[in-house]
N, C-alpha and C positions, 0 to 999 in steps of 0.2 A: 188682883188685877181685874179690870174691868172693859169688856171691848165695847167699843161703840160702830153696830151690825147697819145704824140707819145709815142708806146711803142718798136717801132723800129723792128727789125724783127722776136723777140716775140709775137708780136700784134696777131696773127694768133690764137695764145694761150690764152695770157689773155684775150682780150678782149670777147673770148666768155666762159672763165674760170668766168669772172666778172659777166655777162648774166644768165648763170647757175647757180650764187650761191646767186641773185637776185631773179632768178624764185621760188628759194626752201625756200628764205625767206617767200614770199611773199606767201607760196604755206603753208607754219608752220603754218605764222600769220592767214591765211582765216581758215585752219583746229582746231586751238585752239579756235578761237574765234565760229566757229560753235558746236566744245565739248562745249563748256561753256553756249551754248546756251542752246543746248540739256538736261544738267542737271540742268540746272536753271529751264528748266519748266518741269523736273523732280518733281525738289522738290516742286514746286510750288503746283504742283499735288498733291504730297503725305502732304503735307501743307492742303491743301482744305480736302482730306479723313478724315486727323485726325482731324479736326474741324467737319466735319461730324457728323464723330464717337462719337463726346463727345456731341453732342446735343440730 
């Protein structure tokens, strides 16, 4: 398979239209996946309390 990268005199545009919408991906995926973190040991925490509490 062979791509075709020329974007002719466009390129000026897309190719950092492409860059930009790459960063913000990439930029979603690191910030969800640190939310996710964060309430995981949220609840882990509040997991541990209530076992506490019941002993």
């Amino acid at each position: 398979m062979q791509f075709d990268f020329d974007a002719g005199k466009y390129a000026v545009y897309v190719w950092p239209a492409f860059a930009l919408t790459a960063a913000v991906f990439a930029w979603m995926i690191a910030d969800s996946l640190s939310v996710a973190r964060r309430w995981r040991a949220e609840a882990e925490r509040r997991q541990a309390e209530a076992k506490q509490a019941r002993q």
